[in-house]
Structure formats: C-alpha cells, structure tokens
MISE-372881 format. One record per atom (N, C-alpha, C, O): x, y, z. Coordinates in steps of 0.05 Angstrom, whole numbers, padded with zeros to 5 digits, always signed. Atoms other than C-alpha are relative to their C-alpha. Example, Ala and Ser with C-alpha at 12.3 -4.5 7.8 and 13.67 -1.06 7.14 Angstrom:
// residues 2
+00018-00024+00000 +00246-00090+00156 +00018+00024+00000 +00039+00024+00013 -00016-00024-00001 +00273-00021+00143 -00015+00022+00014 -00005+00044+00018 
END
This chain:
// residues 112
-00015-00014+00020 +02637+01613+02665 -00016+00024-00008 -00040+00025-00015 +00016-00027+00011 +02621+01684+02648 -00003+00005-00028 +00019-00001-00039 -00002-00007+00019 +02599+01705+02580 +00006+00025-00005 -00005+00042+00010 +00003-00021+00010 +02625+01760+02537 -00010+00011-00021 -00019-00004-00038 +00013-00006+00032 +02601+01808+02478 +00017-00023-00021 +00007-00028-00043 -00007+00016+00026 +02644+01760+02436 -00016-00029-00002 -00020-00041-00023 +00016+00025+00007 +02602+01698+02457 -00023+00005-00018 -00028-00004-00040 +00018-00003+00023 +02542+01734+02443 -00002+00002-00018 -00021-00010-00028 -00003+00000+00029 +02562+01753+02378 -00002-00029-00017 -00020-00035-00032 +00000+00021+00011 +02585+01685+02358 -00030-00017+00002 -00037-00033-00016 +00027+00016-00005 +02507+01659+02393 -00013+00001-00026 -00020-00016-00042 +00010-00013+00029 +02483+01710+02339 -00004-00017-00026 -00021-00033-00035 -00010+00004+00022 +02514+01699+02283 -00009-00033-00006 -00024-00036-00026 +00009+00020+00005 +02507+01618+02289 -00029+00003-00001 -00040-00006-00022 +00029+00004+00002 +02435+01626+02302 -00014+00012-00019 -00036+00003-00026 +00002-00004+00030 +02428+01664+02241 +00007-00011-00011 -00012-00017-00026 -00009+00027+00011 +02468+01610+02208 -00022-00024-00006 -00033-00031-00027 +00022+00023-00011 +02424+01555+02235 -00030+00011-00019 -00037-00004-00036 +00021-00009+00006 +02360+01596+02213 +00004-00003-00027 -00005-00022-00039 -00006+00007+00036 +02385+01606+02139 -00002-00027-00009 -00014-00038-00028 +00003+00032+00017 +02398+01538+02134 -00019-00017-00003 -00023-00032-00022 +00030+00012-00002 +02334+01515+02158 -00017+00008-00015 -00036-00007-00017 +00018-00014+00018 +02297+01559+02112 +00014-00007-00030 +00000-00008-00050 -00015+00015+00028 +02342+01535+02052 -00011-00024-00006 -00019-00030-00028 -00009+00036-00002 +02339+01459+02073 -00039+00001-00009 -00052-00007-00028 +00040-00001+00004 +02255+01470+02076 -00012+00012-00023 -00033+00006-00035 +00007-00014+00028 +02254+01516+02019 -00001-00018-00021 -00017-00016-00039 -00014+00019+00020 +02286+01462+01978 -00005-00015-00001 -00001-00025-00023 +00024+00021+00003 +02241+01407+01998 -00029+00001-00019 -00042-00015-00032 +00026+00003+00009 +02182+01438+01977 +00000+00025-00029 -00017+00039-00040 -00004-00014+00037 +02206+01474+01908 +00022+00003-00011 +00036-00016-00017 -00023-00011+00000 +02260+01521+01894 +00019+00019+00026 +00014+00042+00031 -00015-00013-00026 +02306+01542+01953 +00003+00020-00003 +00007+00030-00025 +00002-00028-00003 +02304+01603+01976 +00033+00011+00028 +00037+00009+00052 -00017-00015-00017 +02368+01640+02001 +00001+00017+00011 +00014+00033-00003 +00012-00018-00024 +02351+01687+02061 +00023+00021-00008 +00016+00043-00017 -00018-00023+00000 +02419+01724+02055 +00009+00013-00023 +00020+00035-00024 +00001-00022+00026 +02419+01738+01982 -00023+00014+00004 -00020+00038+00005 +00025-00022+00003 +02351+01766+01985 +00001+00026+00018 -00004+00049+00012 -00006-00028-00029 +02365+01811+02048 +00012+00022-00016 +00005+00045-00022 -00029-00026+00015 +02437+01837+02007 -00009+00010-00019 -00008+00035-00016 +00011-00009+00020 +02404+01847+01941 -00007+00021-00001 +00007+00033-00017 +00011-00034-00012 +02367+01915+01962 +00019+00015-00002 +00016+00035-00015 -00019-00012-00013 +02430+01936+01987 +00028+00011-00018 +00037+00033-00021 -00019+00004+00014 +02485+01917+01946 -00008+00003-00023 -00032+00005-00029 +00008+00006+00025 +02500+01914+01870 +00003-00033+00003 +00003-00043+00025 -00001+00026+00003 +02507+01843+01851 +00019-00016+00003 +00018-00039+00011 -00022+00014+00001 +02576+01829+01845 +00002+00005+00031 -00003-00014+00046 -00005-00006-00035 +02592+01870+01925 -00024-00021+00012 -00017-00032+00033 +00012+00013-00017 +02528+01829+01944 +00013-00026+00003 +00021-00035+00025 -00016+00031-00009 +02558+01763+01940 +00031+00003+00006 +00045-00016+00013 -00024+00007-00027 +02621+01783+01969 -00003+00004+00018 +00014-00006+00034 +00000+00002-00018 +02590+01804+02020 -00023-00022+00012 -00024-00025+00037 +00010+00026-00008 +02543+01742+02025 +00027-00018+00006 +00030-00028+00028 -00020+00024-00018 +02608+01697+02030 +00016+00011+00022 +00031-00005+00033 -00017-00006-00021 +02641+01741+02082 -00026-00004+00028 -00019-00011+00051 +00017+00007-00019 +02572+01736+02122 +00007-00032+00012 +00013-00036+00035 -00005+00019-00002 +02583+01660+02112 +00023-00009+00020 +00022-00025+00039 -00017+00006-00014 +02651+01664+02132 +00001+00004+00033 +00010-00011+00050 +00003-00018-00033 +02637+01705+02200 -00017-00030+00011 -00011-00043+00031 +00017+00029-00027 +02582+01640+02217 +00017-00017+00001 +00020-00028+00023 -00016+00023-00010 +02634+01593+02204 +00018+00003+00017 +00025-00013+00034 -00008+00001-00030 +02672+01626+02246 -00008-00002+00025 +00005-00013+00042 +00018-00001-00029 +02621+01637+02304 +00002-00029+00003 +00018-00037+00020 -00003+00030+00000 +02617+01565+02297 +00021-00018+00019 +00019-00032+00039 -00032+00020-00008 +02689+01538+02306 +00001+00017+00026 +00011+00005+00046 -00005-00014-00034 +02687+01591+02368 -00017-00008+00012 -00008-00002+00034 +00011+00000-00005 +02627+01568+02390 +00011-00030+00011 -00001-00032+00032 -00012+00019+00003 +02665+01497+02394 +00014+00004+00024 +00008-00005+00046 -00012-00007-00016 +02713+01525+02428 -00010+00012+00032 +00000+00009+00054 +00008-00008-00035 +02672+01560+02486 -00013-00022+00007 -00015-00025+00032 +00017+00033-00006 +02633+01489+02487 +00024-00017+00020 +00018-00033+00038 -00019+00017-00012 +02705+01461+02510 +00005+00013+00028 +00008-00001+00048 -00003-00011-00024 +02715+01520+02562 -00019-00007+00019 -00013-00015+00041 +00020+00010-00021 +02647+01507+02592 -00001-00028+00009 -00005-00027+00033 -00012+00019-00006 +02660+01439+02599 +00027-00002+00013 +00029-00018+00032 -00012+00009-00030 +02723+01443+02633 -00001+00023+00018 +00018+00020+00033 +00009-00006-00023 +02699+01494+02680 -00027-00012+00015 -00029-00016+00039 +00015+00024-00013 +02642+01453+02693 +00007-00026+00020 -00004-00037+00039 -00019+00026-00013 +02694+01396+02710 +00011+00002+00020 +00006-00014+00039 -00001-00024-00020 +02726+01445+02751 -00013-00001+00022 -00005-00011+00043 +00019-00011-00023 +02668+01467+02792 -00007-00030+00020 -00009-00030+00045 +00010+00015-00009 +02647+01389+02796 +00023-00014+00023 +00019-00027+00044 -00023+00006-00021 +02718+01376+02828 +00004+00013+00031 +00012+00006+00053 -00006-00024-00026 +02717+01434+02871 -00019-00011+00019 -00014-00013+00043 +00027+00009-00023 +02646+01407+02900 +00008-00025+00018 +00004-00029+00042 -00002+00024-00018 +02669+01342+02914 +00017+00004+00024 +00012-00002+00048 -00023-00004-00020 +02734+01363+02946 -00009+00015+00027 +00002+00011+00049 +00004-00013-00013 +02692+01413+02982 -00021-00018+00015 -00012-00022+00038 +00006+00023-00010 +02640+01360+03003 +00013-00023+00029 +00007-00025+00052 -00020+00018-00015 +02698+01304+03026 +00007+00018+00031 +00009+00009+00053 -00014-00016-00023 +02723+01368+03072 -00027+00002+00023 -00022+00002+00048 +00024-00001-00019 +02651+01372+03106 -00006-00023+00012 -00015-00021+00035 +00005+00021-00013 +02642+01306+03120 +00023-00007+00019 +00022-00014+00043 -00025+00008-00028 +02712+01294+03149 -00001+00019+00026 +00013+00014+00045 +00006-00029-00016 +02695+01357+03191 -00026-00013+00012 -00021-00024+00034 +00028+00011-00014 +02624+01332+03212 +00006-00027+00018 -00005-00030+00040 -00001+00024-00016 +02650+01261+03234 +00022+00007+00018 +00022-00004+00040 -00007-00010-00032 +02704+01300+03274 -00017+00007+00021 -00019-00010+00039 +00011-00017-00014 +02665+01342+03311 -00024-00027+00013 -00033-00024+00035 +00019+00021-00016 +02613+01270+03323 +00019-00011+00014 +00014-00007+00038 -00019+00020-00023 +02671+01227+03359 +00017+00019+00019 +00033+00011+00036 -00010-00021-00027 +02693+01291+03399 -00016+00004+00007 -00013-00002+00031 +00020+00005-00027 +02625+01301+03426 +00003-00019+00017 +00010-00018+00040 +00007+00024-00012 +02613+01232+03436 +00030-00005+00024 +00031-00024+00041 -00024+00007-00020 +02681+01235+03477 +00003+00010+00019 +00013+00003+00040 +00003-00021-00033 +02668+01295+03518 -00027-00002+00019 -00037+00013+00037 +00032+00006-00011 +02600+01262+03535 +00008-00007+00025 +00029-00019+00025 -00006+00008-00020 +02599+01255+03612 -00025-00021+00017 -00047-00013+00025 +00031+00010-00006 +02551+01200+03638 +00002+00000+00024 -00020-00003+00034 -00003-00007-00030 +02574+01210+03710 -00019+00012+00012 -00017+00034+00003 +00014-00016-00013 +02519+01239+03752 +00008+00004+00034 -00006+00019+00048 
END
C-alpha cells in the first residue's frame, strides 16, 4: 500500500496527540498537569481564540485518529490481498515444477 501526504498528516497529528497526552498523563502524576497545547497557543493567541483553536487542534487529532483506523483496515486488506496473491502464485509454481518433473522423467531414454 502506498502512502500519501494525507497519511502523513494524520501520522503527525496523532503523534502529536499521543505526545500531549503522555506529557499530561505524567504531568498529572507527579503534581499539576501540564497542557502542551495551551502553553504553545497562549503566546500566540488571546485567550478566548486560544482555546478555540486548542479544541479545533483536538478535533484535527481525533480525526487523524479515526483515519488512521481507517488506513489500519486498508493495510490489512491489502496485506490479505498480497498474502492471497502469494499463495495462488506459489500453488501455480509448484503445479508447474511437478509438470515439467513427470515430463522429464517421461522423455528419459534408458535405451543405449
């Protein structure tokens, strides 16, 4: 299966996901949690535009996500695919190899 810029994106985006959360989930063990993507926006934004654009970040991972699901199912059945194609392609070599042994063995001449 080939990837495109949209997988990558979606790789992105979850793996920034994943990262945030891990830095939340650890933050939050050992005091007060620390939110990676407010602190980033804050700089940037005023306060109210920062947190809309913190939940549209959000939204974008959950989407990478559910697509990320989705190319998990494509690679899997092209995988399934490929593993069918092998066998079928396999079965055809062998039936082909044990022709080609009982037609030697038939044009063998022991006559001298």
């Amino acid at each position: 299966m080939k990837t495109n810029g949209l997988d990558w994106l979606a790789i992105l985006l979850t793996a920034v996901g994943a990262i945030t959360w891990g830095i939340l989930g650890v933050t939050g063990l050992t005091g007060e949690a620390v939110n990676v993507v407010a602190l980033v926006l804050e700089p940037i934004f005023r306060p109210g535009p920062a947190q809309t654009v913190e939940y549209l970040v959000y939204v974008l991972v959950g989407v990478a996500g559910v697509y990320l699901l989705y190319t998990g199912y494509k690679m899997g059945r092209a995988s399934r695919r490929a593993a069918r194609e092998r066998r079928q392609r396999d079965a055809t070599t062998r039936t082909d190899a044990t022709t080609r042994t009982d037609t030697d063995t038939e044009n063998t001449n022991t006559e001298s």
